[in-house]
N, C-alpha and C positions, 0 to 999 in steps of 0.2 A: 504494500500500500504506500502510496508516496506522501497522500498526506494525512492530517488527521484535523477533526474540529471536536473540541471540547465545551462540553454544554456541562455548567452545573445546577445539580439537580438538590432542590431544599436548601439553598445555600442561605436567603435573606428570612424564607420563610417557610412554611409545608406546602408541597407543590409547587415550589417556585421555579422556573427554568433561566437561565443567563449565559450567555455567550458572548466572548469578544471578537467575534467575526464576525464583520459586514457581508462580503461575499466571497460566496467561495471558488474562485477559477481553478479546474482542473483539464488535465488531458488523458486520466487514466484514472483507477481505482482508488477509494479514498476510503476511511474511515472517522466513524461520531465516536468519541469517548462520553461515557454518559460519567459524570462523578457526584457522586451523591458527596453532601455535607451534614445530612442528619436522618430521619428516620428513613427504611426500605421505602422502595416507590416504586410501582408502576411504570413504566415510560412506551408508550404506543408511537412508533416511528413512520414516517408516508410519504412517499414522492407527490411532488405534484409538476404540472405544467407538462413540456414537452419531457422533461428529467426523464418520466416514469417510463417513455417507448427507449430507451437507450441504456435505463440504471435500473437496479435491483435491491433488496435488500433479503437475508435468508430469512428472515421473518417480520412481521410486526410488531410485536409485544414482549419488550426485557423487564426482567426484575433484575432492580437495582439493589444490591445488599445496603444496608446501615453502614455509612461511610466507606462504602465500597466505589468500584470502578467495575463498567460494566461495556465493554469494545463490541461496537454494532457496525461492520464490513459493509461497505456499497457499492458493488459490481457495476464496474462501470462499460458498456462492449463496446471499449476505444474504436473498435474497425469500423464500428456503424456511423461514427462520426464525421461528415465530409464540410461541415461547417456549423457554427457555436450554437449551441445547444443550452437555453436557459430552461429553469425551473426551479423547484424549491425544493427545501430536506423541510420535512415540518415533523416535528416533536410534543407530544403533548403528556401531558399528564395529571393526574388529579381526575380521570376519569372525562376528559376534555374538558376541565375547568380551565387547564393552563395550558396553553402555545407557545410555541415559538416557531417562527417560519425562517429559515437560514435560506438566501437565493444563491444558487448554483448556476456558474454558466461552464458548461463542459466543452473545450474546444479540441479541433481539428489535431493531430499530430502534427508534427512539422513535416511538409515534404521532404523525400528521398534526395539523397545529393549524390548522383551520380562522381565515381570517383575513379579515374583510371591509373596505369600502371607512370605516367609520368608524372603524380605527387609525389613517386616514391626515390625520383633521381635527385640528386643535391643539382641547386640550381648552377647553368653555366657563367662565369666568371669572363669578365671580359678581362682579354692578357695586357699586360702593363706596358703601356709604349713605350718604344725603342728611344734611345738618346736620341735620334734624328727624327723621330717624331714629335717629341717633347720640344724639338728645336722649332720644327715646321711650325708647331702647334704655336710657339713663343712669338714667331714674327708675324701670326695673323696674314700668311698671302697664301696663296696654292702654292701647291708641291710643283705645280708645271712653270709658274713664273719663277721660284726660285730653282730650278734646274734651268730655265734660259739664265737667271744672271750667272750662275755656276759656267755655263759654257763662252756668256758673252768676257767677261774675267777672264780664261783661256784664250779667246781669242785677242783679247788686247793684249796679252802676256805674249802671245808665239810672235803677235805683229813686232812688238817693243824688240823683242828678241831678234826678230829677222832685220828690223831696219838698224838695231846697233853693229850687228854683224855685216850689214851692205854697206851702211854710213850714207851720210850724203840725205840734201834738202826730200830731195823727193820721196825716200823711205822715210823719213819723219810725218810729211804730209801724208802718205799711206797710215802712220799710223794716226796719228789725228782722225784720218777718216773710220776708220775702225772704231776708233774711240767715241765718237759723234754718233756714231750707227746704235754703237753700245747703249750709250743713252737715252737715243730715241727710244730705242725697244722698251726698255726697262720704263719708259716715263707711260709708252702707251699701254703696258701691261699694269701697271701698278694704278694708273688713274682710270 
């Protein structure tokens, strides 16, 4: 049983019934503890509302012992349940001088959560970028514009290197030109 509601029986007065439950939400079987505070009693137990086409009880009428505890089981057929389900536990005693009506609302189970075989893998890990990617990533440009200035760098380095080794105005002016090409690239990639 998951849950339980306690009703005291005789506790203010003879025949008196008191419970501190407002209502009672279930989704499966429950149980009334009836407890008595002073003399034996009677207690006649009854579903009412829609309760009674879904809930059970294995009888009507408990005798409560003299300061005793007396557990009254209420079958509840969860499966019949496909949306909330109200009604009431009504309790009397004193020969129906005294009531009390507890409202029940019994609901739905939770739906099924389909579960497959890939909750059961640890999840993939993305791998840790490489020092040249941590670089790329630092200067904020594509990978494609810094491999052109990678090669344009080369090229002004072989130009510089051929026109020291030829000498003379016009290998200088070659590399100027080189140099100027260089830059353009880089300005119309980058902007």
């Amino acid at each position: 049983m998951s849950r339980e509601v306690t009703v005291h029986v005789n506790r203010g007065s003879a025949d008196s019934l008191e419970t501190a439950v407002g209502t009672l939400e279930t989704r499966e079987s429950f149980g009334l503890l009836l407890e008595s505070h002073g003399p034996p009693a009677h207690v006649h137990c009854r579903l009412g509302g829609d309760l009674e086409r879904i809930a059970s009880l294995e009888t009507s009428n408990y005798y409560v012992e003299s300061e005793g505890e007396t557990y009254v089981p209420v079958h509840v057929a969860s499966e019949a349940i496909d949306r909330p389900v109200e009604g009431t536990l009504e309790v009397l005693t004193g020969y129906g001088s005294e009531s009390l009506s507890i409202p029940v609302v019994a609901k739905p189970a939770p739906g099924e959560v389909d579960v497959d075989d890939s909750l059961a893998e640890p999840a993939q890990r993305e791998p840790e970028p490489s020092a040249l990617e941590r670089a790329v990533t630092a200067t904020g440009l594509e990978p494609a514009t810094l491999v052109v200035v990678a090669l344009g760098i080369v090229a002004v380095a072989i130009a510089t290197t051929t026109a020291a080794a030829i000498g003379g105005p016009l290998a200088m002016v070659g590399v100027g030109i080189v140099a100027i090409g260089f830059c353009v690239a880089v300005a119309l990639l980058v902007l």
